[in-house]
C-alpha positions as CSV (number, residue, x, y, z in Angstrom):
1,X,-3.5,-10.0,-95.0
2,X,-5.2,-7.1,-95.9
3,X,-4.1,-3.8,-94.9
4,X,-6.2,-0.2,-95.1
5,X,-9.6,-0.2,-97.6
6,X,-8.5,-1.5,-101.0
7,X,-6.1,-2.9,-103.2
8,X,-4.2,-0.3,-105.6
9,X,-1.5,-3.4,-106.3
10,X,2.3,-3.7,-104.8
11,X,5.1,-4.6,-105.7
12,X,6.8,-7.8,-105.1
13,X,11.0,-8.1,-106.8
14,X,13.1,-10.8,-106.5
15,X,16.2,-10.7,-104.9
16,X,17.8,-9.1,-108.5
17,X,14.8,-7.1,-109.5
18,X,14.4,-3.2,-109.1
19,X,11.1,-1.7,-108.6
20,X,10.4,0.2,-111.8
21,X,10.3,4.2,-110.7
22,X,6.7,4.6,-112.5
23,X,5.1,1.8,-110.5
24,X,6.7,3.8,-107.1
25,X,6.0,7.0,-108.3
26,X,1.9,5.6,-109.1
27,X,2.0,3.9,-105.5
28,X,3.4,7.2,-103.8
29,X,0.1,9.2,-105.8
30,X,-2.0,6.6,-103.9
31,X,-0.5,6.5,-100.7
32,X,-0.9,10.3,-100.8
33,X,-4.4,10.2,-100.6
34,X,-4.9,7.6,-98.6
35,X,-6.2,4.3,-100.9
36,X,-3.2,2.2,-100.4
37,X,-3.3,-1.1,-98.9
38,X,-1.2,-4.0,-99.6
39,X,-0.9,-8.0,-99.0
40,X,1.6,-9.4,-97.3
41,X,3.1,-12.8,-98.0
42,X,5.9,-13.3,-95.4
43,X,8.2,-10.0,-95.5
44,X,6.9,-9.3,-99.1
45,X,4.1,-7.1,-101.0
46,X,2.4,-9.2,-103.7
47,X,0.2,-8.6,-106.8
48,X,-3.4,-8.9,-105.8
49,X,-3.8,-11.1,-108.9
50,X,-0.6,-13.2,-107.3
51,X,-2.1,-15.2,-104.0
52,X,-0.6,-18.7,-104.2
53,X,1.4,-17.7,-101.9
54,X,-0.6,-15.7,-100.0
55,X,-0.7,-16.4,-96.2
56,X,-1.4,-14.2,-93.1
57,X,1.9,-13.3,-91.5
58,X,1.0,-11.1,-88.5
59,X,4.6,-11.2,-87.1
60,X,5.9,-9.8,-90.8
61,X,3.3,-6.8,-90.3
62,X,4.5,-6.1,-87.0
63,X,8.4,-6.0,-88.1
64,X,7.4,-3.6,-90.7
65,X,6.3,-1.2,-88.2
66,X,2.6,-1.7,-88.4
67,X,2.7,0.6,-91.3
68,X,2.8,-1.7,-94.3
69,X,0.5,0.7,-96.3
70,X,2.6,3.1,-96.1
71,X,4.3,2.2,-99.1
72,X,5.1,5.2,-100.3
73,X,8.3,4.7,-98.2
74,X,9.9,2.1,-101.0
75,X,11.5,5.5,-102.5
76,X,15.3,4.4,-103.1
77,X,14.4,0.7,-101.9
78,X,15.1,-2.4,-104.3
79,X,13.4,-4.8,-102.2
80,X,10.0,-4.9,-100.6
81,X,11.3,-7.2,-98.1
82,X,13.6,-4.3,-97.0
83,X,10.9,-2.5,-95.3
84,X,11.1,-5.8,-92.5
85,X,14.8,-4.5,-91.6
86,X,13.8,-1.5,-90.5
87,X,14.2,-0.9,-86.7
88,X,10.3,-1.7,-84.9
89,X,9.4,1.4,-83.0
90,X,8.5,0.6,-79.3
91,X,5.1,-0.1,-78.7
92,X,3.3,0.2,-75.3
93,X,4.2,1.2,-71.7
94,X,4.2,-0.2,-68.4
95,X,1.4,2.0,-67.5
96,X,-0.8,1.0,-70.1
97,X,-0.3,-2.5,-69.9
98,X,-1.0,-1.9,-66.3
99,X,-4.3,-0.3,-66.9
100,X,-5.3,-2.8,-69.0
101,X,-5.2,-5.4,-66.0
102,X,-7.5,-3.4,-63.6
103,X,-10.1,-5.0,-62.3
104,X,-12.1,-2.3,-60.2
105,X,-13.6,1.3,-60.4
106,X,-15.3,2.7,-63.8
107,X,-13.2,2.5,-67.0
108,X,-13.5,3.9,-70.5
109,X,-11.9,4.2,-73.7
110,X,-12.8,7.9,-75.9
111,X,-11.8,6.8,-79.7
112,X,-12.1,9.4,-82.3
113,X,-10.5,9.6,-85.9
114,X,-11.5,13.0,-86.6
115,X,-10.5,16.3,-86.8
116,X,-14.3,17.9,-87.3
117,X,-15.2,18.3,-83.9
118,X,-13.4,21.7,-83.0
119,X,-14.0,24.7,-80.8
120,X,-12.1,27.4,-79.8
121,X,-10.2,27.6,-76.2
122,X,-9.0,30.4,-75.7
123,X,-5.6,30.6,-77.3
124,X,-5.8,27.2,-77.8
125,X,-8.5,24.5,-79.3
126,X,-10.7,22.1,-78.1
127,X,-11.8,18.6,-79.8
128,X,-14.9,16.9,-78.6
129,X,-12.8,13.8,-77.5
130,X,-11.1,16.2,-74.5
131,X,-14.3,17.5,-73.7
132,X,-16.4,14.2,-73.5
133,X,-13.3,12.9,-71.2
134,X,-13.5,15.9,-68.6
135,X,-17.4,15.8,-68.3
136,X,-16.9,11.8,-68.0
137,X,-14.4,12.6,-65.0
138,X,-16.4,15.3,-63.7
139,X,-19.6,13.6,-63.8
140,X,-18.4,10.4,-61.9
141,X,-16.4,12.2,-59.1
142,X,-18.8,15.0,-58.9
143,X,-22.0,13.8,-59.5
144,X,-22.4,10.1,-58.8
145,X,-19.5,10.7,-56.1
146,X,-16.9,8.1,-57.3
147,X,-13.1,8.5,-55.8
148,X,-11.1,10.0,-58.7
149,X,-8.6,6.8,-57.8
150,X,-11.5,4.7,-59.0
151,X,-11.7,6.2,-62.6
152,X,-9.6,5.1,-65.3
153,X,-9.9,6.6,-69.1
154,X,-7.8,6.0,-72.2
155,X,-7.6,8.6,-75.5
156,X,-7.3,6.4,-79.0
157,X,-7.1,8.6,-81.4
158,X,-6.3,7.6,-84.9
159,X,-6.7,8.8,-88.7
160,X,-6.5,12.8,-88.6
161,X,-7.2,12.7,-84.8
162,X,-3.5,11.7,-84.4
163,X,-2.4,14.7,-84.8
164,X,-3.8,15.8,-80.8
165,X,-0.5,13.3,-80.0
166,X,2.1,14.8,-81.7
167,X,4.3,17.2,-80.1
168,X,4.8,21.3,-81.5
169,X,8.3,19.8,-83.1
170,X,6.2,17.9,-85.5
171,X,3.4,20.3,-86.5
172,X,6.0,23.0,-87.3
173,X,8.4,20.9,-89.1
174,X,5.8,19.0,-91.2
175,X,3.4,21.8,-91.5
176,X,0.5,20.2,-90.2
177,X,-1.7,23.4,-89.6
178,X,-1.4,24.4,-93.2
179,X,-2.2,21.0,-94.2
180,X,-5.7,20.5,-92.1
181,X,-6.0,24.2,-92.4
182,X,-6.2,24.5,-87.9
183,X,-5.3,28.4,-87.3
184,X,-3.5,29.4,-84.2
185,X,-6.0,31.5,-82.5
186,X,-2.5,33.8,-81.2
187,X,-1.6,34.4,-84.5
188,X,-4.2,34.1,-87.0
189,X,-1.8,31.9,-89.1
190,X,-1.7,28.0,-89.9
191,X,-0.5,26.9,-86.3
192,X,2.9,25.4,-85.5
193,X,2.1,24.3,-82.0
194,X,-0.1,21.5,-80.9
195,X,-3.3,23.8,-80.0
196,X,-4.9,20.4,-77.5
197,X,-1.7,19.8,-75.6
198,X,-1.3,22.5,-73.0
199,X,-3.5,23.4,-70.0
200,X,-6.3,26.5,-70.5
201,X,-6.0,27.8,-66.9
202,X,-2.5,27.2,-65.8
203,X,-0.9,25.4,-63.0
204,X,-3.0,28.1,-60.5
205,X,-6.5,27.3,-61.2
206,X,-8.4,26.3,-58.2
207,X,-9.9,23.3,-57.4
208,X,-13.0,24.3,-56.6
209,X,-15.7,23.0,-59.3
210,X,-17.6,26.2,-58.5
211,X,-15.1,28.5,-59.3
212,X,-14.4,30.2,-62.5
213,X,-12.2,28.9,-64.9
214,X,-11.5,26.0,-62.4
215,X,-9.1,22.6,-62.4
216,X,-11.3,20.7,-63.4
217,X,-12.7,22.0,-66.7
218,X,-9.6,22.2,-67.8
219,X,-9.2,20.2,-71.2
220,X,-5.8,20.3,-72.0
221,X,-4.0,16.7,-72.7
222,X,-1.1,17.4,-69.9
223,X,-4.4,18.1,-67.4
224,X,-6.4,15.0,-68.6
225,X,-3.1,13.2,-68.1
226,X,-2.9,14.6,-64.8
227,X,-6.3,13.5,-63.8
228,X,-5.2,9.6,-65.3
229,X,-5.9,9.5,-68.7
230,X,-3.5,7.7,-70.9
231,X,-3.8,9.1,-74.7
232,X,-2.7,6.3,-77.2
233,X,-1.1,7.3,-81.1
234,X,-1.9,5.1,-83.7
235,X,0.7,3.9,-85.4
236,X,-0.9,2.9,-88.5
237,X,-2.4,6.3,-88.8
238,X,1.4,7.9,-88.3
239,X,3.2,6.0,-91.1
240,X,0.2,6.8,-93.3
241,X,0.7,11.1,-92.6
242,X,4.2,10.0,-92.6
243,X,4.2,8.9,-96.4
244,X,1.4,12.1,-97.1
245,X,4.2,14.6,-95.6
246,X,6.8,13.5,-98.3
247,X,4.3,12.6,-101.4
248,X,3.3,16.3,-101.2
249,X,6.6,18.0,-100.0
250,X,6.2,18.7,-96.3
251,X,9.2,16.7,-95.3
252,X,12.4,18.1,-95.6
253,X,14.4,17.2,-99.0
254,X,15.9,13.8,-98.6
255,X,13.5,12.4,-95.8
256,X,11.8,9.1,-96.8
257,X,8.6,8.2,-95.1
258,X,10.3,6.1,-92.5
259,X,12.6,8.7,-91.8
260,X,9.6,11.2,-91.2
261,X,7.8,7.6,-89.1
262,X,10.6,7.5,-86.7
263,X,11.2,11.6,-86.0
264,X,7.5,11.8,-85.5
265,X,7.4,8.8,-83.1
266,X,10.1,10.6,-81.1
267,X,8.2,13.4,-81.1
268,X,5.3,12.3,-79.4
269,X,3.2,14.7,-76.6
270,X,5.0,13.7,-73.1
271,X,3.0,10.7,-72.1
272,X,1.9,9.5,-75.2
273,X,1.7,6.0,-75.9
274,X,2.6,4.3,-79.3
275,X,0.4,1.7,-80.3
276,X,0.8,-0.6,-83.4
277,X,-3.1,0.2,-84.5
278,X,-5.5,1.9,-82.1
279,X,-8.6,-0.2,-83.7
280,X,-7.0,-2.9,-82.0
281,X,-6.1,-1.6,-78.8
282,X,-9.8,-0.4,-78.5
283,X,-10.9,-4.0,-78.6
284,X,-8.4,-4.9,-76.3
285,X,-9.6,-2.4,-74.2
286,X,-12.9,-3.5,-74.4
287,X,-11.8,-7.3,-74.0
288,X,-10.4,-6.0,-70.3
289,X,-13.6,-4.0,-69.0
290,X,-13.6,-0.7,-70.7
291,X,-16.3,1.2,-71.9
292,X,-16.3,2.5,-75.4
293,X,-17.5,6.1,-75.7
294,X,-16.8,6.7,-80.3
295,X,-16.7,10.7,-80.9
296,X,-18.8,11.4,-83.7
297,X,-17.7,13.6,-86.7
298,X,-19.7,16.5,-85.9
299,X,-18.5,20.3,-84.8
300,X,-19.3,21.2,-81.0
């Protein structure tokens, strides 16, 4: 099963093997910048060069958190096959999987992957995926007159666009506005706050689409969330920035990149959704009635 864009070679010990540090060390350079993929062969990473006993083990990926390439967590570990004892994060919610079985009203799902489409907000930021979900809302209960009941929209973000799920606890302690070089407008500085997550007006703005600085082009997450919109985190794209955040020093001394996987998945925005890959999810989406609307890579 292939995994991410290419093959940069694994590693695959037996039982009394241990992986050589320079072969770690070379994947963890790789895994840094994002060229690592890996087959799968049960519970273990193989050669590329090694496929006799390659076969597709979709339940083995899963167990390993969905984050396979992210191999730049082996670190201290002897045995590939370790990474499948790790504790599976939770996937999924009740709500989602309940939105997934409407029938009725106007659905669509907003995936983006990047980062590009910025604009300021205020003391906060905006990304083009918030703002194509409000003027979808907007233009369906406002201008085609459809109950806001009736409208149903999910967020999958994935690659650098993760980031608009992860809560201030994970931007500060991983330094993720000094790594994608996003300035707090407050303080000039790399931000340590999640600049998409809170609302731009405040819990007073009026409800009245005429008025200034109104409800309802509002596009903070905890608003779009109020108005139904269920915002999905990749976890593919997590265990990847997990595995960046200790290849270039981010993560506290002594976290490995499962360590950093788990505290970020903890960390999520309130409401956020873990998904094991968002690509899939979108077709899933798709499979059950939802409209695709892809956000380009292209500033506001």
């Amino acid at each position: 099963m292939r995994v991410h864009r290419r093959i940069i070679g694994a590693i695959r010990p037996t039982a009394s093997e241990s992986i050589p540090v320079e072969r770690v060390r070379r994947v963890e350079r790789l895994v840094a910048n994002g060229d690592a993929s890996v087959f799968i062969d049960g519970e273990h990473a193989m050669e590329p060069n090694d496929r006799s006993h390659l076969r597709t083990n979709r339940r083995a990926l899963l167990r390993a958190g969905a984050g396979v390439a992210a191999v730049g967590a082996f670190g201290s570990l002897t045995r590939a096959s370790t990474l499948a004892t790790q504790t599976a994060p939770q996937f999924g919610s009740p709500e989602y999987e309940a939105a997934l079985k409407i029938t009725d009203g106007i659905r669509g799902v907003f995936q983006s992957p990047a980062l590009d489409a910025l604009s300021p907000a205020g003391d906060n930021l905006n990304h083009l995926l918030l703002v194509q979900i409000k003027n979808w809302l907007n233009s369906f209960q406002f201008a085609y007159e459809e109950a806001p009941e009736g409208l149903h929209t999910l967020a999958a973000t994935y690659a650098a666009a993760n980031l608009l799920t992860y809560g201030d606890a994970v931007w500060e302690k991983y330094k993720l506005g000094e790594k994608y070089e996003i300035t707090d407008p407050m303080t000039g500085a790399p931000t340590i706050r999640n600049l998409f997550w809170s609302s731009r007006f405040g819990p007073d703005a009026p409800k009245d689409i005429t008025a200034k600085d109104n409800y309802y082009q509002d596009t903070g997450i905890e608003v779009l969330q109020e108005r139904g919109t269920i915002f999905l985190s990749c976890n593919n794209s997590l265990n990847g920035q997990a595995a960046a955040a200790v290849a270039d020093g981010r993560a506290p001394a002594g976290m490995e990149a499962a360590d950093v996987a788990t505290d970020i998945a903890a960390n999520l925005v309130p409401g956020a959704v873990l998904v094991p890959a968002v690509v899939g999810e979108v077709s899933r989406a798709q499979t059950a009635g939802y409209s695709l609307v892809f956000i380009p890579k292209f500033s506001l």
